[in-house]
N, C-alpha and C positions, 0 to 999 in steps of 0.2 A: 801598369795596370793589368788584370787580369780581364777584363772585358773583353776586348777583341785588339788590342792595339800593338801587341804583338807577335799577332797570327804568321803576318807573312815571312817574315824569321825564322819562324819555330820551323814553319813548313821548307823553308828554304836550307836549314841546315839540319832538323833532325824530321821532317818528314809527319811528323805530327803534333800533338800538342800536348808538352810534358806538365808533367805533375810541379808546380810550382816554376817551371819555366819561366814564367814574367818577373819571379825575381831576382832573375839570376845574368843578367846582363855582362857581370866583371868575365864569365866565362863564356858568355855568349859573344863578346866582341871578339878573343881569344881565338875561338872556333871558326866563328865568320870567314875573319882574315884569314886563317889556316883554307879551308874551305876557298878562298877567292884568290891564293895565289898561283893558282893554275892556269886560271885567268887574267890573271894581270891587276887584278882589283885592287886600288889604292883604298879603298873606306867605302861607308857606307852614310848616304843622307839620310836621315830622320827628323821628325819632328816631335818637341814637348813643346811648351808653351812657346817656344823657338826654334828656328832650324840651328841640325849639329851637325857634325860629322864622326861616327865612329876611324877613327884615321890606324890605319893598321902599320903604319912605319915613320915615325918623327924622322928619320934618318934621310928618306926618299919623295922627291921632290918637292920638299920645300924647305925654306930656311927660313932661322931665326933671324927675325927684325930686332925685339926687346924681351927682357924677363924685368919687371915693375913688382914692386911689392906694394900693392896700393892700404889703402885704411882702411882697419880693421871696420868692421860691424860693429855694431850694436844687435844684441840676443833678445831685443826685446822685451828687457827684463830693469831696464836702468828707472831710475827717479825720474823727475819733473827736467826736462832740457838735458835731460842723458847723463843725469847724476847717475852716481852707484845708489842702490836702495836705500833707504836709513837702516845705518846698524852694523851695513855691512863693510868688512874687510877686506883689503886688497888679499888674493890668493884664497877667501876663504872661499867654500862654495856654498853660493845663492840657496837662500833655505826652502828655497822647492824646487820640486823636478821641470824638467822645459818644458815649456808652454808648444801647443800647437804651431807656433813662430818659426820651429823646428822643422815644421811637414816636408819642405823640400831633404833635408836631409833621411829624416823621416822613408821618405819616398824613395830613395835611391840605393841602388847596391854599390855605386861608385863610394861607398863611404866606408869606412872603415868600422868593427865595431868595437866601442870601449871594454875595458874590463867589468865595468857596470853597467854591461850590456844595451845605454844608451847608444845611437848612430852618433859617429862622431867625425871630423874634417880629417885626412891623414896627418900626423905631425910628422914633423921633419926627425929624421932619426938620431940625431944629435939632444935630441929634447925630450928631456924627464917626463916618465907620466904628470897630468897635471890632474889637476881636481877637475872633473868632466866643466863643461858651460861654464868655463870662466869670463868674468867681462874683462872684453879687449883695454890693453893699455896703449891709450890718446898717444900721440906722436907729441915730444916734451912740448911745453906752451902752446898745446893745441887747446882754444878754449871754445866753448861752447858744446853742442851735442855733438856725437858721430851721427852717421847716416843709419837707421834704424833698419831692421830686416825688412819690414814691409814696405818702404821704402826702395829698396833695392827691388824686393820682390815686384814691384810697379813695373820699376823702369824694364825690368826682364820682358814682362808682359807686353806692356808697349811697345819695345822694339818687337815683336814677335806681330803686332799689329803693323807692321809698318810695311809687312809686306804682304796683306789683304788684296794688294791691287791685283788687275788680272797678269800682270809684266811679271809676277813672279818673283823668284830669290837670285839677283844678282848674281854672274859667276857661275850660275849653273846651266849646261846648254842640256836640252834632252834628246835624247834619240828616238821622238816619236813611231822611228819607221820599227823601232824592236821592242814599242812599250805590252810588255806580257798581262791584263788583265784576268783576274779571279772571276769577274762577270761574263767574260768569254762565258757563251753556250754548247763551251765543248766539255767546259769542266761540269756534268749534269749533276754527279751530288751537290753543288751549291745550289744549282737552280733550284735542285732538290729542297734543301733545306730552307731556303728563304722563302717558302712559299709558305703564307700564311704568319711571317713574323716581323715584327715591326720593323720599318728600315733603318731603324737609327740601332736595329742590335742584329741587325747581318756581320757575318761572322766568316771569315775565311779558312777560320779552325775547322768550320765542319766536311772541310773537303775528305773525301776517300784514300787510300792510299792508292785506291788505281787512276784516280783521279790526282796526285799526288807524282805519282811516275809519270804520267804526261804532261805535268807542268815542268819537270827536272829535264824531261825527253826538250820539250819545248825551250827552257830556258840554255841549255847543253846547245842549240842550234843557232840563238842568239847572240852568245858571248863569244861563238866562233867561227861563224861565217864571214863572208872578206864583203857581200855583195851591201850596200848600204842602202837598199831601194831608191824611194822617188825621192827628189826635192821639195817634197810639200810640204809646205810650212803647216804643221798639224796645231801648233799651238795658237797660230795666228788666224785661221779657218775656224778651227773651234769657239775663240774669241770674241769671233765676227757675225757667227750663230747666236751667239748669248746676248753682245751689244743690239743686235739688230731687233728683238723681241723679249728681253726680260724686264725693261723698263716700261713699254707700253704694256705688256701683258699684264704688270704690274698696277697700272694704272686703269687698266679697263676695270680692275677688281674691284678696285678704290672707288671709281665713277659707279659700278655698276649698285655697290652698296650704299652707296650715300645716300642720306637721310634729305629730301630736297621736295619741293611744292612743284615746282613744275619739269610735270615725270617728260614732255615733250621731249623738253629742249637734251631731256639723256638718253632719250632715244635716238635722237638727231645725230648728238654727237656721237654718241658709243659705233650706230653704222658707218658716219664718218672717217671714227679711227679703224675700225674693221675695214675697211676699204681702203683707207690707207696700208692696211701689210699686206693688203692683196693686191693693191694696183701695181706692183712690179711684173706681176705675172698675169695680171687679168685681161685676156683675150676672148674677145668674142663678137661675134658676127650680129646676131638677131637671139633675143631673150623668148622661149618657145613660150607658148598661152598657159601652157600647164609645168609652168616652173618650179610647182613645187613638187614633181611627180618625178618627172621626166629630166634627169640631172645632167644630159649628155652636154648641157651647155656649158657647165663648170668643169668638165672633163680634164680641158689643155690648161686652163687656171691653176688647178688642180696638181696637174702635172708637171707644170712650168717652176712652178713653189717648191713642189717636194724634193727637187730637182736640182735646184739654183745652185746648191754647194757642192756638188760633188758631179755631174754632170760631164764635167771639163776635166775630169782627171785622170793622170796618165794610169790607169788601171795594172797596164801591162809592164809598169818600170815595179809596183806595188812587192811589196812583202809580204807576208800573212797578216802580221801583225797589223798593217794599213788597210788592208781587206778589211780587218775586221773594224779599226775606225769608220774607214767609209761606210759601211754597214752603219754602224752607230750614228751617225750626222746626217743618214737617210732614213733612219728609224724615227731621231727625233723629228726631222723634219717634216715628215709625212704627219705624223702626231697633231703638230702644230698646224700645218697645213687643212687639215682634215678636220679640228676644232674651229676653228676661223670659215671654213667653209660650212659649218653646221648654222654654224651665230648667222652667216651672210643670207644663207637660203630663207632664216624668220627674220632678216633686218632689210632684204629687197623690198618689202612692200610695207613696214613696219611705218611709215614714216603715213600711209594713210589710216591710221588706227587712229582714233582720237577718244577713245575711253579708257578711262585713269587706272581700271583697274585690272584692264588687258593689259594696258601698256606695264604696269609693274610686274603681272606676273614676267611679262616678255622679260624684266630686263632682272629676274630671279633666274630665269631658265639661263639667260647668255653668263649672269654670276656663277652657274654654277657650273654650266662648262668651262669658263676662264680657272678657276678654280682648279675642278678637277685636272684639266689640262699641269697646271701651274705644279701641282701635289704630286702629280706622275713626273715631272722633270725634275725638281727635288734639286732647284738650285740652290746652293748657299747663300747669291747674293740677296735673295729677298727674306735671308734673317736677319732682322733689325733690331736693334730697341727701340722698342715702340714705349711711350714718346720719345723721338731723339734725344740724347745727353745734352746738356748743357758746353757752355765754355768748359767748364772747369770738372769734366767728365771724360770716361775712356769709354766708348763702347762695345764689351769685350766680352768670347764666351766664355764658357766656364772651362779651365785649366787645370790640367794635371799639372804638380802635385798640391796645387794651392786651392783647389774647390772640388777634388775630390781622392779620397785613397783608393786602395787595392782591392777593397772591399768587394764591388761588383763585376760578379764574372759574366752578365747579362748586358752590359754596358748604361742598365738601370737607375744611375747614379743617383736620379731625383730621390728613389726611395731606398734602395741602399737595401735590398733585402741580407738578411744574415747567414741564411746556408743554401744559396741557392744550386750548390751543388750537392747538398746533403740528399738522401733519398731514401732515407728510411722512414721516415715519418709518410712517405708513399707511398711504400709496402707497405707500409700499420694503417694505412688509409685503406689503400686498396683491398687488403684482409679482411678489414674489419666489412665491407662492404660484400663479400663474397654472398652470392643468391640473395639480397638485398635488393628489390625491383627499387624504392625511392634512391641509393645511392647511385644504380647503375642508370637509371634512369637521368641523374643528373651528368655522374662522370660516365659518357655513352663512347666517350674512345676506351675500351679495354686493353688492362696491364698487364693480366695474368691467364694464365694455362693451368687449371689444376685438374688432375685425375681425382674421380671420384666415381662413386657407383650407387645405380639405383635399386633402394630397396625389396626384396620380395612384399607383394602385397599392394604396392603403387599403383595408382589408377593411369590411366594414360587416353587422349582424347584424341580422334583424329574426325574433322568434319568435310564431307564431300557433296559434291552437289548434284552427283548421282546416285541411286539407290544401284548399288552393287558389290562384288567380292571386297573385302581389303586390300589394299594395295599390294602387288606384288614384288615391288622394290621398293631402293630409299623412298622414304617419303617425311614427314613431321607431325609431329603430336604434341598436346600440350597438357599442360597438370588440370589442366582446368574446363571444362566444358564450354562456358561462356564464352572461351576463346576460341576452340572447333566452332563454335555456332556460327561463327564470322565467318567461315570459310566453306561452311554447307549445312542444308540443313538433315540431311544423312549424318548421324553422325554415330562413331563406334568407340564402344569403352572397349580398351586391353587391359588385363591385369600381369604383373610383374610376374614371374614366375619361382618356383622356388632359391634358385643361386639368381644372384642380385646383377644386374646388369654393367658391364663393365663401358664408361664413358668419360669421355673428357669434355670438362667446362673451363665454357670461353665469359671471361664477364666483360662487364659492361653491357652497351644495347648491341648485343654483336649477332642480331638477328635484322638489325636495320639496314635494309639496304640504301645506305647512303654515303656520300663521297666523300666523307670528310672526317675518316678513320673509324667506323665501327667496325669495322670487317677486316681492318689490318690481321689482325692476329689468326684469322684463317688464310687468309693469303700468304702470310709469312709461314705458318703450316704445311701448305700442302706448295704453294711456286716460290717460298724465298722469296721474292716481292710481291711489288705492288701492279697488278698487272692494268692496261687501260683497259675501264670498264667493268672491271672484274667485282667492282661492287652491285653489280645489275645480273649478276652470271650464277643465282642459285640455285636454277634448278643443275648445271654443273657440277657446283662447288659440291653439292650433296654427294654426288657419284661417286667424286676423286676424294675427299676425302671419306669416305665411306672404304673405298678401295686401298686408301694409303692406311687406314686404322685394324687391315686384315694383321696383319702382321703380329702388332698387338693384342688383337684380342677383342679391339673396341667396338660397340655397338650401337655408338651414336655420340650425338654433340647436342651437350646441352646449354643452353642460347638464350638470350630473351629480346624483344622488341618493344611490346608494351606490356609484352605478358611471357611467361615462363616457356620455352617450348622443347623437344628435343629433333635433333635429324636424325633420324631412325632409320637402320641400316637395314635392317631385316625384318620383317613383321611375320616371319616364320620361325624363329629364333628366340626363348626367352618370354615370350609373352602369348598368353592366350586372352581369344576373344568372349569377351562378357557380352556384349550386346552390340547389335545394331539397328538405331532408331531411325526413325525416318521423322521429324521435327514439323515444328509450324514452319510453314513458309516465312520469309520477312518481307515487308514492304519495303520497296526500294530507295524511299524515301522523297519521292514525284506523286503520290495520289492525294485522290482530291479530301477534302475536310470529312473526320471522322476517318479515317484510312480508306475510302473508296476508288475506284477510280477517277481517273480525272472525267469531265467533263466529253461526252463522247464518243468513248473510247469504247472501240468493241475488243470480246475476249479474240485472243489470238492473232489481233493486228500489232504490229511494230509500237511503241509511244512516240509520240510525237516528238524527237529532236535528242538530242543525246543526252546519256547520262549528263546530270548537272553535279557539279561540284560538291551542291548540296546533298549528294546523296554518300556518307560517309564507307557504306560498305562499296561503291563505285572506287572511293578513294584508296581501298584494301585493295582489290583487284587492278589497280592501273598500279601500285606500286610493288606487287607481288611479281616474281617472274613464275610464281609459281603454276598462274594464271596460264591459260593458253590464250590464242590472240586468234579474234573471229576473220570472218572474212572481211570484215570491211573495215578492218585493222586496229578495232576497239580490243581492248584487252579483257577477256570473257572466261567466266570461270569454266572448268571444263564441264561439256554439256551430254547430257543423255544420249545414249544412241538414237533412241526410237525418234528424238525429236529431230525436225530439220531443220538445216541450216537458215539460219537468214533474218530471223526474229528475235534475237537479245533482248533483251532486259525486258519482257514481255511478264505484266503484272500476277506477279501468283497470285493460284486460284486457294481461295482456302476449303477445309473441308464444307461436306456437304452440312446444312444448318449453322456454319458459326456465324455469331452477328457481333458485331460490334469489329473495331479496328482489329489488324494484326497489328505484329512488333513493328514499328517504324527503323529504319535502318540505323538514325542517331540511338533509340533504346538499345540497341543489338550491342551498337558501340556503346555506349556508356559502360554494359556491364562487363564489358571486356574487359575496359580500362578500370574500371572497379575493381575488377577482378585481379589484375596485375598488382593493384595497389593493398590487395589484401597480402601480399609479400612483404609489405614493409617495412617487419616488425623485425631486430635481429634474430630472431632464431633461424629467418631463411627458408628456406624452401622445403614442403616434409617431401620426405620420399627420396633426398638428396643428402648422399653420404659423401663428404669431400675427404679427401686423402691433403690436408694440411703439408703434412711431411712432405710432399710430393711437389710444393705450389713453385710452379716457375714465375716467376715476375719479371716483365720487360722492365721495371725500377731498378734490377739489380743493378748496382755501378758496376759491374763487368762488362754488363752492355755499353759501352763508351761511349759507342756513336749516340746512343739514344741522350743519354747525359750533355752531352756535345749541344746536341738540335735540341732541348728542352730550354736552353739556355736563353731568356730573352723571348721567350715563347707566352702566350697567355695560357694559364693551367687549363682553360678548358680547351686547347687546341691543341694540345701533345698528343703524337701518336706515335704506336709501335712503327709503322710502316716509314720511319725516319730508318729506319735501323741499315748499317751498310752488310754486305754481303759476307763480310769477315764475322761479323755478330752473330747472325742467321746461320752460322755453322755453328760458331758457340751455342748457338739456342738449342740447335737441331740434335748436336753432341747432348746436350744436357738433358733432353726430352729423352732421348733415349736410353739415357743410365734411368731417368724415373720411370720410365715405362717397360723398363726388363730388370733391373734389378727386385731380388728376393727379401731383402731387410727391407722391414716396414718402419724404421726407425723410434726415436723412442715410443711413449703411450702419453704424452701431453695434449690436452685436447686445449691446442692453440687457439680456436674458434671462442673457447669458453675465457681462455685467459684475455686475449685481447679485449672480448665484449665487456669485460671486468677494468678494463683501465679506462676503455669510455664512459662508461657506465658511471664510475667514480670522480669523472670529469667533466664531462659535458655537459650536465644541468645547471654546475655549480660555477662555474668560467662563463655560460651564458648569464646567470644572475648575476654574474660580475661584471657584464658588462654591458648589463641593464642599470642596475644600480648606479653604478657610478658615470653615467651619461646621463642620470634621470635630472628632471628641471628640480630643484629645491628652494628652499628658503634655508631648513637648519643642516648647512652646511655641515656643523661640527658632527652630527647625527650621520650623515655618510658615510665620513671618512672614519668612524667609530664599529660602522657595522661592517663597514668595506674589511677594515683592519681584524674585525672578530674571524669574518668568511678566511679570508687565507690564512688566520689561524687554526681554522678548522682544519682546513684543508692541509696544514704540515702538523698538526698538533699529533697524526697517528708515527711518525719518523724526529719529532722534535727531542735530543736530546741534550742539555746541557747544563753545566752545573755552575758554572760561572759567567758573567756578560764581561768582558775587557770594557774598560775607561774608555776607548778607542773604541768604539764597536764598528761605526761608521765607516774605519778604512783596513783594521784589524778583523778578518771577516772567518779568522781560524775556527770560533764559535760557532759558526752556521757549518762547519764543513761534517761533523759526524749528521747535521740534520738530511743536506745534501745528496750526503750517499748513500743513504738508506729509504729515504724518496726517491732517487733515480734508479735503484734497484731491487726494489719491492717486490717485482713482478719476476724478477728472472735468478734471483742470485740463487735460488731453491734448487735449478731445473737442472736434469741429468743430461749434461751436456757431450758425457763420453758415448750414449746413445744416439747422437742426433745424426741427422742426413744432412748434405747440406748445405741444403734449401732450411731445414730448421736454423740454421745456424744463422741465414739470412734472417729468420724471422725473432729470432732473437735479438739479435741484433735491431731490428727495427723498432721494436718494444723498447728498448734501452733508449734510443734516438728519442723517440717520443716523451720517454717517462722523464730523461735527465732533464728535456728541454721544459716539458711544462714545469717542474719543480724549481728547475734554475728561474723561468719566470715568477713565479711564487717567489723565489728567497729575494729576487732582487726588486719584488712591491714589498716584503716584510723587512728588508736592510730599511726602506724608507717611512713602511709602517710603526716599526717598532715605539718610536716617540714622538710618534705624529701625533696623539691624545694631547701630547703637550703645546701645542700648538692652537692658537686661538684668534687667529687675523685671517677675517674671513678668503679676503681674495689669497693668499698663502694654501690655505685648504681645498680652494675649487681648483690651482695649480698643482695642486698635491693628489686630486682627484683624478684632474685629465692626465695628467702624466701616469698613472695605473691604466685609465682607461686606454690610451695606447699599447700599453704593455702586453693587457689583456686581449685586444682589437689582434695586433700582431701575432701574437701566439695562435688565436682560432685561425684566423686568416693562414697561418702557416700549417696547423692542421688540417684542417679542408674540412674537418666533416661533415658530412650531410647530411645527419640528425640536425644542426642548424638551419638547415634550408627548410623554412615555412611559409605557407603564407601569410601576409600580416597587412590587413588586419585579421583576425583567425576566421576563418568559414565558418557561417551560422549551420544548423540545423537540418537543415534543406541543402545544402556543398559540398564537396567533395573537393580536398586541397589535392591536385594532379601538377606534375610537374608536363611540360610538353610534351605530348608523344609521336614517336612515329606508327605510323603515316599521315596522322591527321592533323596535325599543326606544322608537318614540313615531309617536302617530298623527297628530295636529292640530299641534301643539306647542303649547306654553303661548303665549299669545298674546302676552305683551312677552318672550318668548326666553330664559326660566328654566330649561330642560331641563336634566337633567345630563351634563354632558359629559365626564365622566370615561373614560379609554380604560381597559381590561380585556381581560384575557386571554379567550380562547376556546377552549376544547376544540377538537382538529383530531380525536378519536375519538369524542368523546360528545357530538355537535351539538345540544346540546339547544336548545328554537326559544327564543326569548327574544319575551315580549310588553311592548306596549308600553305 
């Protein structure tokens, strides 16, 4: 499989993870042994649905018992009781190809391949080619059936079950005191990688190679040291940890969710059994009055527990490798220990509560500790089938190569995506999305680095909350006013000056300062990583990379958060001042009805108690670093001279005679966010001229590692700052040919051709997969109109003059359709001019155009005689099987023209996807926020926190 199952191989003899290496084992055992006889290494253990042995010498210690020629199989393919089929003839071959019965073969390199490029068993070299999949001939007077492949294939399975128990695989002793883990926290690009991705597709491929050489340094130390550490039975300790709490912890889950009348008596018991895993260790003298404050009486309880296994052991006989266990069974323990002690402290006195519906929250809260606890230990024994199997049942998990192929390089099997290492359709994503506030607003980890330049004549906004000069350094500006208004109500328009400003743009929300890759692609910029904290560091990041962009020529970064903005290097440079306003005040979003002040409040005193949550421009300023931070540690926009210190958020005054409210700080925000959203449209952003030719993409598959750590990853949780340090030179190298070289490459205006294959697509693949999921009655009407739409949709490249008898499996007819749909877009383009980076984007257009058309041809193979079709359920399975097709292909293109809200905003709404800062502050740190778009009040701005 390509998933993750033969990382630690790869890594062990070539260092990294090759291109098709998983199926390549006949040469990989080869190499191993070569590789391990320096060492002494007789084979290597593995497991598929059974343990093997790769054995690198039949010669060397061991000996032949017997060689058995047992009974042939059965191919799966015979009559009723293991006849030959009707018709058919000894030696002919079977008149259809192998059935899936084959997958084990199928699945292995160990196999040899025929001349009819079927897998097939080796023959003995004395033996004629034969006609591939011939059925076995019975041993003479053998009567009845042979033993059929799935059959065989059982027993294989089952015995591979038989050693579930925790004693292990017979014959094999381990050397716990030198066992080398990939979870080690020494190797940090894993820890790297695994953060944020599901556990069941952790991946040992994604190690470093400098992480790579200390596992080789590491493993070099093992195979040749003489000292054999302590005698501690690791298998049998570890054993002793699981038996002694996987079953009860197991059971508190079971008790704590149960469906039951009298919640007492499981209140009773559940502290019961909680006090049973802790009376081994439960010490104590006198229970203090304030026991629930005051925890020093659980202290040695506490300590005694966490303690229990590892305690006693000789530390100093220890290896590294047993350091690092003990670590481990003190890591757990303490876990364990420490949940148990949570439940004990609300189940001490739980036993006087006698109201039904205290008592159940009590016994959701200890569910859902036991739980969490259970989720973080990630043992295999409490994977069950639920309900248990019968007598006459295996309860078994799913097995390579008989419940899944090679298909998934994610270890995703359930869904089996189809090019999950393709990444062109990434780039055709991420392109298409360039100066797009709704796409960047959704995909807010940015991909791409593209030079562009702003045009003479550009308005540019900067708002302050003092009335004085323009900034004398870096500082930021935005396209738009509405969004300086947020940030003061000073506020100064620049205009672009005659030669166009030279800048580079970061997409996605890469002005959001939050932890959970917006800001990768400036960090990997200007420090090559990811530094701690470094996404709270902007009024920095401005400086240095201000300073790193002299070189080049460049005069800022252009960014967006909820709105368009740029980091302005120079406000002496390039642009002169049009005006500077001095604005209404805003109300803070704390005064009383009517915009007044609150309730006796005089001018000039303090307000009463801190900014509140609700006040959404409070929410700009605590998430800005752009902010300075007052005395009394609130974070305060920067303030006048003349004023003094010590009085914050003190209600502006508005001028002399205005009556009625000022802007409340939610209006301020709404038309900010308005305003972001008046981006939405593709044309992008005026004023921004992108250099195409120029566009670096972290989707390039030359970035490896990024391809690597995508793997198994949720699409909205990929980030550049996965990238290893090897990559970041590649980047840095490639940044620099774009940013100094003189050929502008060809004159394709990419922007306009890609928006031209969406364009052509997207409206008409969403009615398709509305249509055909819609509730009906006339069926046949569907599947009629369904059938017309993707005629349409291939009818501009459909070319053919005859349909084959065969069309069904004969598919030569649909192939001039094929390639003139998949190449529409590019077969035109002067390819001897490109840069390239064009050549990546070509390429990425092809990826997208082949696949949606191949999707198309292969609903029209099913469409074409579907009208002839008249049994209803036949045509609503003829329905949904498009509608998957269609479901797949969007879902594979990501685009976020699809993202709406539904049901559509009335009149008075505003469809906003979530913004920062005011629906999330930090963001979850592996990019789990939700992202759902929702309507908005355009009358009743209420502030939304985050």
């Amino acid at each position: 499989m390509q998933s993750e199952t033969i990382d630690t191989q790869e890594i062990l003899w070539h260092g990294e993870l090759r291109e098709g290496g998983w199926q390549d084992e006949r040469n990989e055992i080869v190499e191993l042994c070569d590789w391990g006889k320096k060492y002494g290494i007789h084979g290597f253990v593995r497991m598929e649905f059974d343990f093997e042995i790769m054995l690198c010498n039949f010669a060397q210690g061991i000996n032949l018992v017997s060689g058995l020629t047992l009974l042939p199989i059965n191919r799966s393919r015979r009559g009723p009781g293991g006849d030959l089929p009707q018709g058919h003839e000894p030696g002919k071959v079977p008149p259809s190809p192998p059935t899936d019965s084959a997958i084990l073969i199928k699945g292995h390199s160990r196999f040899e391949t025929s001349l009819d490029e079927r897998l097939e068993l080796p023959r003995p070299s004395g033996m004629p080619p034969r006609p591939p999949w011939e059925d076995p001939i019975p041993p003479k007077g053998w009567m009845g059936s042979l033993l059929s492949e799935f059959s065989v294939a059982f027993r294989a399975i089952q015995a591979g079950n038989w050693h579930n128990a925790p004693s292990g695989l017979n014959g094999v002793i381990l050397d716990h005191a030198s066992a080398i883990s990939f979870f080690d926290p020494k190797y940090t690009s894993l820890v790297e990688a695994r953060r944020g991705v599901d556990r069941m597709k952790w991946r040992a491929g994604n190690i470093t190679k400098s992480d790579v050489e200390l596992f080789r340094a590491e493993l070099d130390v093992v195979l040749t040291r003489k000292e054999k550490g302590s005698d501690v039975r690791w298998d049998g300790l570890i054993r002793s940890v699981v038996e002694r709490h996987a079953d009860r912890l197991e059971f508190l889950s079971e008790w704590f969710g149960a469906d039951r009348k009298n919640v007492t008596e499981a209140i009773v018991f559940a502290r019961q059994t909680v006090l049973e895993m802790l009376a081994p260790y439960f010490v104590v003298d006198s229970i203090p009055s304030d026991y629930k404050t005051n925890l020093t009486w659980l202290n040695p309880t506490m300590h005694y527990c966490s303690t229990a296994f590892t305690s006693h052991l000789p530390v100093d006989d220890f290896t590294p490798q047993e350091h690092i266990l003990q670590g481990a069974v003190k890591v757990v323990m303490k876990e364990i220990c420490r949940t148990l002690g949570v439940i004990w402290l609300d189940a001490f006195d739980a036993e006087e509560t006698r109201n039904e519906g205290e008592q159940r929250n009590t016994l959701n809260r200890w569910k859902e500790e036991v739980e969490r606890l259970m989720g973080w230990l990630g043992w295999a024994v409490w994977v069950k089938c639920k309900p248990a199997c019968g007598h006459f049942e295996l309860c078994s998990l799913p097995q390579w190569p008989f419940d899944m192929g090679p298909e998934s390089p994610d270890g995703g099997d359930d869904i089996i995506p189809r090019y999950l290492d393709e990444t062109g359709h990434l780039i055709f994503n991420s392109a298409s999305g360039l100066l797009n506030h709704w796409h960047n607003a959704y995909y807010r980890n940015g991909h791409s680095i593209v030079p562009a330049t702003i045009a003479p004549g550009t308005l540019l906004y900067h708002g302050r909350r003092q009335a004085s000069t323009p900034p004398d350094g870096p500082e930021w500006v935005s396209f738009d006013p509405e969004h300086s208004y947020m940030f003061g109500w000073n506020v100064y328009t620049f205009v672009v000056g005659r030669e166009p400003l030279k800048v580079l743009y970061l997409d996605g929300s890469s002005a959001a300062n939050m932890q959970s890759g917006t800001i990768d692609t400036q960090e990997i910029l200007w420090h090559g990583e990811l530094r701690e904290g470094g996404w709270r560091d902007e009024r920095n990041e401005i400086v240095e990379l201000c300073d790193w962009g002299k070189k080049y020529g460049i005069h800022g970064f252009v960014r967006m958060e909820f709105d368009f903005e740029i980091m302005l290097c120079n406000f002496t440079q390039g642009i002169s001042l049009v005006s500077g306003l001095t604005l209404l005040p805003t109300n803070r979003g704390r005064r009383g009805p009517g915009g007044g002040p609150p309730p006796d409040h005089k001018p000039g005193k303090v307000p009463p108690g801190p900014p509140t949550d609700s006040d959404p421009l409070a929410i700009l300023v605590k998430s800005h670093s752009r902010f300075e931070t007052s005395l009394d540690g609130r974070l305060e926009p920067p303030r006048p001279p003349e004023m003094p210190p010590g009085i914050p958020r003190e209600d502006p005054i508005p001028p002399k005679g205005w009556k009625g409210s000022l802007l409340s700080g939610s209006s301020v925000t709404f038309s900010a966010i308005q305003a972001g959203n008046w981006h939405n449209a593709p044309s992008g952003l005026n004023g921004v001229i992108l250099d195409h030719a120029s566009t670096i993409s972290f989707f390039d598959p030359k970035y490896t590692s990024l391809v690597e750590a995508r793997r198994g990853v949720d699409r909205m949780k990929w980030r550049a700052g996965n990238i290893t340090k090897s990559d970041v030179e590649l980047f840095r190298a490639d940044l620099d040919v774009v940013l100094t070289r003189k050929e502008k490459g060809s004159d394709v205006r990419w922007d306009g051709l890609i928006r031209s294959v969406v364009e052509r697509h997207a409206d008409r693949l969403e009615f398709l997969s509305e249509w055909l999921g819609a509730d009906r009655k006339n069926v046949t009407e569907g599947v009629v109109f369904a059938r017309q739409t993707v005629l349409e949709m291939l009818a501009p490249y459909f070319v053919v003059d005859s349909i084959p008898s065969d069309y069904k499996t004969n598919l030569t007819w649909l192939n001039p359709t094929m390639h003139y749909c998949s190449t529409a877009f590019t077969s035109h383009l002067p390819v001897d001019d490109f840069t390239p980076q064009e050549h990546v984007l070509q390429g990425a257009v092809e990826v997208v155009m082949k696949e949606i058309c191949r999707t198309l041809g292969v609903i029209w193979l099913d469409a074409f005689d579907a009208e002839e079709t008249r049994n209803e359920g036949e045509q609503r399975n003829t329905l949904n099987r498009w509608k998957e097709e269609v479901e797949r292909l969007m879902g594979w293109l990501g685009w976020a023209v699809w993202v709406k809200c539904k049901p559509a905003c009335g009149p008075f709404e505003l469809c906003s996807l979530p913004q920062w800062p005011f629906d999330m502050r930090r963001g979850s740190s592996d990019g789990g926020d939700d992202i759902t778009p929702r309507c908005m009040s355009r009358t009743e701005q209420e502030p939304r926190r985050p």
